[in-house]
KOLFITI-827792 format. One record per residue (C-alpha): z, y, x; residue number from 1. Coordinates in Angstrom, 2 decimals, m for minus. Each point is the difference from the previous one (the first is absolute). Layout:
BEGIN
> pz, py, px, resi
> Z, Y, X, NUM $
...
END
This chain:
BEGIN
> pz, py, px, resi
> 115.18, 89.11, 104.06, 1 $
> 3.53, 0.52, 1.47, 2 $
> 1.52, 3.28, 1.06, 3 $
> 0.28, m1.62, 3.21, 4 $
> m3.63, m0.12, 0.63, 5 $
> m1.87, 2.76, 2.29, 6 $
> m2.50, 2.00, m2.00, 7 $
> m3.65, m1.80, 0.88, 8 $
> m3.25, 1.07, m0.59, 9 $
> m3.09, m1.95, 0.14, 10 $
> m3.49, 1.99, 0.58, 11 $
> m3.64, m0.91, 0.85, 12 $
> m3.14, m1.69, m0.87, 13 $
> 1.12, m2.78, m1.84, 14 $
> m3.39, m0.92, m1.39, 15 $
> 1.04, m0.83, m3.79, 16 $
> m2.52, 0.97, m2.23, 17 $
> 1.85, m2.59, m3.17, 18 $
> 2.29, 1.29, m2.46, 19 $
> 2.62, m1.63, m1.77, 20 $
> 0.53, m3.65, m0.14, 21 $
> m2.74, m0.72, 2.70, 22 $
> 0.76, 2.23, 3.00, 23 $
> 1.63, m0.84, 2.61, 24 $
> 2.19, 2.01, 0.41, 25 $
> 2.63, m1.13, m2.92, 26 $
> 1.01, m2.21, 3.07, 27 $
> 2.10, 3.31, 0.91, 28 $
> 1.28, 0.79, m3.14, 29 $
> 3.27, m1.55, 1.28, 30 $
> 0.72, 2.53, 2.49, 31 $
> m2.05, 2.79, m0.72, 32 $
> 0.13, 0.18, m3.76, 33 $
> m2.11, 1.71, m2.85, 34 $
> m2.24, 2.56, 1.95, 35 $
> m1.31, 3.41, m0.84, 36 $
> m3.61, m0.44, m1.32, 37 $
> m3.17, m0.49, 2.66, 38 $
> m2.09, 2.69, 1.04, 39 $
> m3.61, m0.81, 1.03, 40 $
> m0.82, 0.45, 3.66, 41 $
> m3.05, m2.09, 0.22, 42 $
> m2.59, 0.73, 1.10, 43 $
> 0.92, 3.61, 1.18, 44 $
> m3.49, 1.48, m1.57, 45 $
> 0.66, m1.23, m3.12, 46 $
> 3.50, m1.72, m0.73, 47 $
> 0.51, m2.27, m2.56, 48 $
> 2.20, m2.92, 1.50, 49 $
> 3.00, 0.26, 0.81, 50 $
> 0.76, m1.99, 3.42, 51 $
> 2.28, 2.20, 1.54, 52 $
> 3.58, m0.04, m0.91, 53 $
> 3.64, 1.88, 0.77, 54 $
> 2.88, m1.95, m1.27, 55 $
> 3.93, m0.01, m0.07, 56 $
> 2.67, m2.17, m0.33, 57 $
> 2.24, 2.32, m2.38, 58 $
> m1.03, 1.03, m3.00, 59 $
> m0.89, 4.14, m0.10, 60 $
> m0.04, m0.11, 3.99, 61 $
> m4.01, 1.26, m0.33, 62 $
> m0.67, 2.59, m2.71, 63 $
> m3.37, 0.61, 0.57, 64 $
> m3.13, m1.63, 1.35, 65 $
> m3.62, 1.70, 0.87, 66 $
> m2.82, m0.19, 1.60, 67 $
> m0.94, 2.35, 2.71, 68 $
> m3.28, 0.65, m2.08, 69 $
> m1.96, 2.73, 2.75, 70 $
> m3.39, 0.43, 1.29, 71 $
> 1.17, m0.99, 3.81, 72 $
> 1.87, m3.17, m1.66, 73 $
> m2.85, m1.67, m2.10, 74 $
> m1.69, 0.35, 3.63, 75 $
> 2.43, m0.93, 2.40, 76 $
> 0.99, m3.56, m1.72, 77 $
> m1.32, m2.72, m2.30, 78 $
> 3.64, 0.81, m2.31, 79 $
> 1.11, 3.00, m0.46, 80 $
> 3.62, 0.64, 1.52, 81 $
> 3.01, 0.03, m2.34, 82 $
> 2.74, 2.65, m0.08, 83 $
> 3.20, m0.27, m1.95, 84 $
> 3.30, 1.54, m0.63, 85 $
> 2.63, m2.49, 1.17, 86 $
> 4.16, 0.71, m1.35, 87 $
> 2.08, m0.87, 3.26, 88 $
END
């Protein structure tokens, strides 16, 4: 990325469940770069995929990513929310 470029992120329900060489999501590599690891949002009473996503195009921009993992959560959605601490 150039220092020219406006700090982006890139958050939602991407619906990616693959890892590695099969997801579809190595198609923004390019821009977004390596990404902290996936937390599993889905389905909000008992996570284990990982379909939601925060992302950043520099490096060290997000230095942490959670779910929002509360009683009122695993009711009020099919995914859990995400939360993360993002370096402006």
């Amino acid at each position: 990325n150039s220092p020219d470029e406006k700090p982006t992120l890139l958050l939602g329900d991407l619906n990616e469940w693959r890892l590695g060489n099969r997801s579809a999501l190595n198609t923004l590599h390019a821009t977004f770069g390596p990404q902290p690891p996936a937390v599993p949002t889905f389905p909000s009473n008992l996570p284990l995929l990982a379909l939601d996503r925060i992302m950043a195009n520099r490096h060290g921009m997000i230095a942490t990513v959670e779910a929002h993992d509360t009683p009122l959560s695993r009711v009020a959605s099919d995914h859990l929310p995400l939360t993360a601490f993002v370096r402006l």
